[in-house]
VMD Tcl script that draws the C-alpha trace (Angstrom):
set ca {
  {-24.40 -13.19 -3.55}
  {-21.35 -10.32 -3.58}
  {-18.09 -11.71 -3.52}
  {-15.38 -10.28 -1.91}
  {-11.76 -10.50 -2.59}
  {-8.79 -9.58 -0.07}
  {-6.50 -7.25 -0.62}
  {-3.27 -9.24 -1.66}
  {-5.07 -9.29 -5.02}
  {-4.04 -6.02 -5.71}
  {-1.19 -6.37 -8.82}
  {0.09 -3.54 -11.15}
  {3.72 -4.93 -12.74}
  {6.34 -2.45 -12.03}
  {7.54 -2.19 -15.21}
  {5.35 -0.25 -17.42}
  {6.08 -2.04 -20.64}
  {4.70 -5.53 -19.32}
  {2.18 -3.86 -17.06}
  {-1.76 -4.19 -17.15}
  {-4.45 -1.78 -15.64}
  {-5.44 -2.69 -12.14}
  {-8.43 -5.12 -11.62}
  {-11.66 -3.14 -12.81}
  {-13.08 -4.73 -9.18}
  {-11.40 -1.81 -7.90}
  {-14.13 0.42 -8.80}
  {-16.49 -2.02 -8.24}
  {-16.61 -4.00 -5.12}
  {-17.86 -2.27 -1.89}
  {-15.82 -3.91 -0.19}
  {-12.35 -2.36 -1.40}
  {-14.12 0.99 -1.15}
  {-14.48 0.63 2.45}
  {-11.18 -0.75 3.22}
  {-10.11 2.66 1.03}
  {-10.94 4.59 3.93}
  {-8.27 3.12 5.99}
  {-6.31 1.99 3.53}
  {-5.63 5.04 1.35}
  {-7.24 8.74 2.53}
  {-6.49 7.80 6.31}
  {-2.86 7.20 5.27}
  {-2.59 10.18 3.72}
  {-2.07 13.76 3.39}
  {-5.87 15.19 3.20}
  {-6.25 18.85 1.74}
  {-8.00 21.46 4.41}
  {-7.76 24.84 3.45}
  {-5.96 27.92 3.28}
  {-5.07 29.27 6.59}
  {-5.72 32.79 6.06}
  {-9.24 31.86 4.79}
  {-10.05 29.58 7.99}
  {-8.55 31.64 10.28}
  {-10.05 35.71 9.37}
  {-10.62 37.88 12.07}
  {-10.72 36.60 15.69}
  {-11.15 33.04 14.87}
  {-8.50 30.88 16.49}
  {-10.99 27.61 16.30}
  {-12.30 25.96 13.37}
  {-14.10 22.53 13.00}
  {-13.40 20.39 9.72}
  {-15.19 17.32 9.12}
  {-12.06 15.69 6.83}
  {-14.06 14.78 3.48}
  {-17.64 14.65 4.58}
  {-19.44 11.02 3.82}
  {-16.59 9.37 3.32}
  {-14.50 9.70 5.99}
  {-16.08 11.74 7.88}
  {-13.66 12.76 10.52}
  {-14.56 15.56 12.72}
  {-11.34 17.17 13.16}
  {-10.64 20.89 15.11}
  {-7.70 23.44 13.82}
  {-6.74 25.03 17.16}
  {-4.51 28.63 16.30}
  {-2.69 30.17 18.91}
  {-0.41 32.80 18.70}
  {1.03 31.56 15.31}
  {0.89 28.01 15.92}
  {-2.04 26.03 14.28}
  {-2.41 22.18 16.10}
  {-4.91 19.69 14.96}
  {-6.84 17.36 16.90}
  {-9.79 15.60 16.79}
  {-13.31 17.27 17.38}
  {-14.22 14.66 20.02}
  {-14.77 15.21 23.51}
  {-12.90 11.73 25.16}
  {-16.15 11.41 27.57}
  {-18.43 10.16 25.49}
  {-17.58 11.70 22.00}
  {-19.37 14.87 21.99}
  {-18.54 17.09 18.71}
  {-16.64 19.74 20.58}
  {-16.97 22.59 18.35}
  {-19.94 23.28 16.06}
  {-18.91 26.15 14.42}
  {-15.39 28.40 14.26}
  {-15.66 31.01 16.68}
  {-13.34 32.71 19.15}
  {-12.54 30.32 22.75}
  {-10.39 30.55 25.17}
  {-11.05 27.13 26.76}
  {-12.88 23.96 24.53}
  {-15.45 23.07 26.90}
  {-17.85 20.11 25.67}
  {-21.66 21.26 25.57}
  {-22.82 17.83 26.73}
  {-21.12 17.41 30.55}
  {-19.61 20.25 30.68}
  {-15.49 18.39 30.05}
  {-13.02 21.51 29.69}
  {-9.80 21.27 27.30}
  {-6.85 23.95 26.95}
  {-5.66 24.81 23.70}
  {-2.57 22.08 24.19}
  {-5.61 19.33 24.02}
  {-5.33 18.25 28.11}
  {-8.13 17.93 29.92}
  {-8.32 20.58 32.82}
  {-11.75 19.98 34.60}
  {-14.71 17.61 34.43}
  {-17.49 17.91 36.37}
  {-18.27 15.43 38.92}
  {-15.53 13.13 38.57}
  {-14.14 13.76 42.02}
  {-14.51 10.14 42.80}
  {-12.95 8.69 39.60}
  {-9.56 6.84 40.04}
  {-6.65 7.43 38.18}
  {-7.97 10.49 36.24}
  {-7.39 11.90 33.51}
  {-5.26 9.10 32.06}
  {-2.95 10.09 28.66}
  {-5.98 8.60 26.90}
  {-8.40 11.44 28.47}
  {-6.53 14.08 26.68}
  {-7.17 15.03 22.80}
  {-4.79 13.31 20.74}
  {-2.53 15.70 18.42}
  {-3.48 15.11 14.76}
  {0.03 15.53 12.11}
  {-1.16 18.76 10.04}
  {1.51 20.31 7.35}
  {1.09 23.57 5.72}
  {2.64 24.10 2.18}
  {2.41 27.91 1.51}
  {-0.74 28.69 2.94}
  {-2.47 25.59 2.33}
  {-3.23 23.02 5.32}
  {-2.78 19.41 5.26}
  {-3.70 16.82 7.47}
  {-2.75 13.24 7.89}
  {-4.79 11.02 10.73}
  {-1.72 8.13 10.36}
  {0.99 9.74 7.25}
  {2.48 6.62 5.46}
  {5.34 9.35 4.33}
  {6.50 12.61 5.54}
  {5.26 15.90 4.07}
  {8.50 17.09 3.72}
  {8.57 14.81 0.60}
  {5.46 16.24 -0.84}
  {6.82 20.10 -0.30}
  {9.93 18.82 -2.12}
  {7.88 17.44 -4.92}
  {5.65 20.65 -5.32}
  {8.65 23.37 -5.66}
  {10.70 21.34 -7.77}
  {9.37 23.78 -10.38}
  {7.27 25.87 -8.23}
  {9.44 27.76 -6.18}
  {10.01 30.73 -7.79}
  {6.41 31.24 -7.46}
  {5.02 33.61 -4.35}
  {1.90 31.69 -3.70}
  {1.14 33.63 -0.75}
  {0.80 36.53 -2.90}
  {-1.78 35.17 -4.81}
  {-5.13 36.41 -4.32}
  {-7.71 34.07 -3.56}
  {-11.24 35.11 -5.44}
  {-13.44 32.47 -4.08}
  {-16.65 34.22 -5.82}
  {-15.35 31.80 -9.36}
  {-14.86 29.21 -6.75}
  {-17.03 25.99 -8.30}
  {-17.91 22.76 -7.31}
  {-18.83 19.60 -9.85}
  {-20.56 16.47 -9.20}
  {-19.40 13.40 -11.33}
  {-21.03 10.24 -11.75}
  {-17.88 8.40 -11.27}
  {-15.55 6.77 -9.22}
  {-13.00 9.12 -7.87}
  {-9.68 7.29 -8.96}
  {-11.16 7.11 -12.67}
  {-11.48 11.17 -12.44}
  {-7.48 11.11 -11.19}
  {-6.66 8.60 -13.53}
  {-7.87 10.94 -16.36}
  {-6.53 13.73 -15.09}
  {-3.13 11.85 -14.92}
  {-2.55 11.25 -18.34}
  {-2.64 14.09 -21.61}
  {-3.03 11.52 -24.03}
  {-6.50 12.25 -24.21}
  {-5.87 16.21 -25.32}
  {-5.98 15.78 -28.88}
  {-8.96 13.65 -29.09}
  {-10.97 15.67 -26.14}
  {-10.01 19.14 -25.20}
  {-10.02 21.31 -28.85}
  {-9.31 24.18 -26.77}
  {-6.91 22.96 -24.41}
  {-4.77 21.48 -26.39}
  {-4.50 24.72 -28.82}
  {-2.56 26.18 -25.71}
  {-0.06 22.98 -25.82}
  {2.67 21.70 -27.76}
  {1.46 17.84 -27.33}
  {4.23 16.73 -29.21}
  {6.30 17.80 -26.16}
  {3.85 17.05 -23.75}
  {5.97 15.67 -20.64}
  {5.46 13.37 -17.65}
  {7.67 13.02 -14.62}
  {6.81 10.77 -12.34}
  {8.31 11.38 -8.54}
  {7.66 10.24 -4.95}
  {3.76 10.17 -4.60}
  {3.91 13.24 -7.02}
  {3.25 13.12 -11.11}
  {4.45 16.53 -12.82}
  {2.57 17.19 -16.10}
  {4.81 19.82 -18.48}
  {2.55 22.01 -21.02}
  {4.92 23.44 -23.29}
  {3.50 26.36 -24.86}
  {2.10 26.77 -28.44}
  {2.61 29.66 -30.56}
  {1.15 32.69 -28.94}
  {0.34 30.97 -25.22}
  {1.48 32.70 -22.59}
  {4.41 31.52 -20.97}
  {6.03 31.64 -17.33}
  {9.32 34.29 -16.64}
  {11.60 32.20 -15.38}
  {14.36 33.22 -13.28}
  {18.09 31.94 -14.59}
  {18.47 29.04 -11.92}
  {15.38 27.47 -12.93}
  {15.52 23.88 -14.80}
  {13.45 25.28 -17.88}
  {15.05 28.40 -17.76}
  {14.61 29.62 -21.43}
  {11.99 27.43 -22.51}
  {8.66 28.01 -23.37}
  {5.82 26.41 -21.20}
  {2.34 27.65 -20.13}
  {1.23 25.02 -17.45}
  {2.16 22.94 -14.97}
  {-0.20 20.32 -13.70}
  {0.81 18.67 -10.80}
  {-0.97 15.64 -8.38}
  {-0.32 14.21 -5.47}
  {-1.67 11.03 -3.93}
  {-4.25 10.43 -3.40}
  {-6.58 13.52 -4.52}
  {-5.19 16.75 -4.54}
  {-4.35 18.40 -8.07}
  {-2.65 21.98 -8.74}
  {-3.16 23.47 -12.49}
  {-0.49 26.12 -12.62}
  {-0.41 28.91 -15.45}
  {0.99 32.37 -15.86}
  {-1.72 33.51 -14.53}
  {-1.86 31.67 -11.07}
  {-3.29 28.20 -10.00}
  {-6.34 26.55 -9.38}
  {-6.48 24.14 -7.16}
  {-8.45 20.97 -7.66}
  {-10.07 18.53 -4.56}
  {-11.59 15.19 -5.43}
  {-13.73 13.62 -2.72}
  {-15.05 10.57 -3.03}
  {-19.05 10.67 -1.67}
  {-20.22 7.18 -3.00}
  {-18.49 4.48 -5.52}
  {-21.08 6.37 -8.43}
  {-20.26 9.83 -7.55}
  {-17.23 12.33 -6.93}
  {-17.37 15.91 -6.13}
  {-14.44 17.85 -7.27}
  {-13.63 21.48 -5.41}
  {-11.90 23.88 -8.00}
  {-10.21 26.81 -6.11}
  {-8.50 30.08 -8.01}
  {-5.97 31.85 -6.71}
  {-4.85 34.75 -9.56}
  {-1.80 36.12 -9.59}
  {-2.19 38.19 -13.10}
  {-5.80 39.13 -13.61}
  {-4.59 40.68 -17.36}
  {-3.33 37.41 -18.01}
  {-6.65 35.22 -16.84}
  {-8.71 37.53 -18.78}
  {-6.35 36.77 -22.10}
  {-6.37 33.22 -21.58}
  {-10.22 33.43 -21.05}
  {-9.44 30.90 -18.22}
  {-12.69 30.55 -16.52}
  {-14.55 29.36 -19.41}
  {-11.33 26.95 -20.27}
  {-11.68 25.52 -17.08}
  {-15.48 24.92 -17.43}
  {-15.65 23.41 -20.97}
  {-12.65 21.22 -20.31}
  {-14.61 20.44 -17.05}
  {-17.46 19.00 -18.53}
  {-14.88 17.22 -21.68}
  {-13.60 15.21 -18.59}
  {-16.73 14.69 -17.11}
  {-18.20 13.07 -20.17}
  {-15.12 10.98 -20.71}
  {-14.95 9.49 -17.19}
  {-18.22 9.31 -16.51}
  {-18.52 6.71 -19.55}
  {-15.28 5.14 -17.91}
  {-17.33 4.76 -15.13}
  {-19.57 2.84 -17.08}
  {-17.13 0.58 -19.19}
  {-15.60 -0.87 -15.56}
  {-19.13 -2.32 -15.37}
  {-18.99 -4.58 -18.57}
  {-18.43 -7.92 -18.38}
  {-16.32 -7.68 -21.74}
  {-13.45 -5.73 -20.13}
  {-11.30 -6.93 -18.37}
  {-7.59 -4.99 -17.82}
  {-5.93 -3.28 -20.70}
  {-2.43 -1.51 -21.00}
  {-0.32 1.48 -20.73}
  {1.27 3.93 -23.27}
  {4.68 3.77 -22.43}
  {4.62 7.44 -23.10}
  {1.48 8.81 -22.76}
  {0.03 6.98 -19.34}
  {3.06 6.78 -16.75}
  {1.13 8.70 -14.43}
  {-1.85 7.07 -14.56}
  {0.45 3.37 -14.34}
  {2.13 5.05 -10.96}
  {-1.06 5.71 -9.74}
  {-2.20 2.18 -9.79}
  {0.90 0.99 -8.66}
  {0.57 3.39 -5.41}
  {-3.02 2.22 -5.49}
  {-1.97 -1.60 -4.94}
  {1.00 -1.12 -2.60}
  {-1.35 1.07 0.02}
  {-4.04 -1.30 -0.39}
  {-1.78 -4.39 0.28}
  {-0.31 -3.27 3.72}
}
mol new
graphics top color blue
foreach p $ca { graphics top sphere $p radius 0.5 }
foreach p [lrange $ca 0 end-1] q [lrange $ca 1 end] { graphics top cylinder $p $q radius 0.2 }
display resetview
């Protein structure tokens, strides 16, 4: 018989000195993945895509289904003129997927009876509903969906717990001298992974560069580890890579907080799954989706600013070995949850902030 367990069990001591790991039922009951759904990724800010890729050409509609077998939202980008809306793929008749595919439209006119939309999301004609009373009500219309853009990246939130103002403040903290937008996208190096694991264990690790030494060889001869840093900020952990002898390093402009110092990554993450790994060279972007409690896919995205620089750092291949370095780690993670001889253990003080603010984010979203 499964037991279940409500969510006021949820417990991560603020104070990281006294703290234990969250419950390893976490990973493990079906339950708490399912309340997740609502719980977490609904209340959040979801990662779509880069505008200019979604939007090429004529295209001025594009369906999303917001991280496929999980939650499984059909969602629809709607561009016009330079304004991009969200709203929800449904037609309010009987729930119809609107759009199939991106194309070109003037009107959004449901394939099944024939309801027609405008590009504002109102209904403007149904067939054979002369008759029907009070018609259309507010609830008739498509309800606008909160979408944020930060550079050219989308975001979408079905019910935001915060405002994406504070994750845009969060991401150009150190970021801002960077022209994103002038980063070119190569999506041919584009890869996916698929990791028998639960998806917080693959954030957890990624939270955290205590594990450099002892995993990533190559990695970590790019880093000074002895001044490895972790800042922890509102729903956003900044990881600092300060630079070993010979890494390549960022040109920082005289108003910038490391002005003068040598560092060769940054490696931000914001809750609850979206990663950036920033390096001279450009970024790659990282999206974990959850699929079942036993298995994440994780979307790696390049964008490359300095192609001399990627070739020198041989980054491809660096991303790929220390890839499958975390996938071996967390996948036996995955496995240690499992045992009935662990329980909860505790946090570096140093080394695992991150990974403690996680959990505490974890517990506070999954309490309310």
């Amino acid at each position: 018989m499964q037991i279940y367990y409500t969510m006021q069990n949820w417990f991560v001591h603020p104070q990281i000195e006294l703290a234990e790991t969250i419950d390893p039922k976490f990973y493990n009951n079906t339950q708490v993945w399912e309340n997740s759904k609502s719980k977490i990724f609904s209340r959040s800010w979801n990662h779509i895509g880069d505008k200019n890729v979604l939007f090429s050409g004529n295209t001025n509609a594009y369906p999303i289904d917001l991280l496929p077998k999980y939650l499984g939202e059909p969602i629809l980008l709607l561009k016009k003129e330079d304004q991009i809306q969200c709203f929800p793929n449904i037609c309010t008749h009987r729930g119809f997927k609107l759009i199939q595919h991106p194309g070109t439209h003037r009107k959004l006119t449901c394939n099944y009876h024939g309801r027609r939309f405008n590009f504002e999301g109102n209904v403007e004609f149904m067939p054979e509903f002369k008759e029907v009373e009070n018609f259309p009500r507010p609830c008739d219309h498509l309800q606008e969906i909160s979408l944020s853009q930060w550079n050219n990246q989308l975001f979408s939130s079905m019910n935001p717990e915060i405002p994406f103002d504070i994750i845009k403040k969060g991401l150009d903290k150190y970021l801002y001298f960077l022209d994103f937008k002038s980063f070119i996208h190569q999506p041919e190096i584009n890869t996916e992974y698929t990791i028998n694991c639960h998806w917080a264990l693959y954030i957890e690790n990624y939270l955290e560069g205590f594990h450099i030494p002892f995993v990533h060889n190559d990695l970590g001869a790019l880093l000074d580890y002895g001044n490895y840093v972790t800042e922890v900020d509102d729903h956003i952990v900044t990881q600092i890579g300060f630079a070993d002898k010979g890494s390549p390093t960022f040109d920082f402009p005289e108003d910038h907080p490391h002005f003068g110092k040598e560092i060769t990554a940054y490696y931000l993450w914001f809750y609850p799954n979206f990663m950036l790994n920033v390096y001279p060279w450009g970024v790659q972007y990282n999206i974990v989706k959850p699929l079942t409690p036993e298995i994440t896919k994780v979307n790696f995205v390049y964008y490359v600013k300095d192609q001399a620089i990627f070739d020198q750092m041989d980054a491809l291949n660096l991303a790929e070995k220390t890839e499958r370095e975390d996938e071996f780690v967390v996948e036996e993670v995955h496995k240690g949850m499992k045992s009935r001889f662990f329980n909860k253990g505790r946090f570096s003080v140093k080394r695992e902030k991150g990974v403690h603010y996680f959990q505490r984010l974890l517990c506070e979203y999954l309490n309310n």
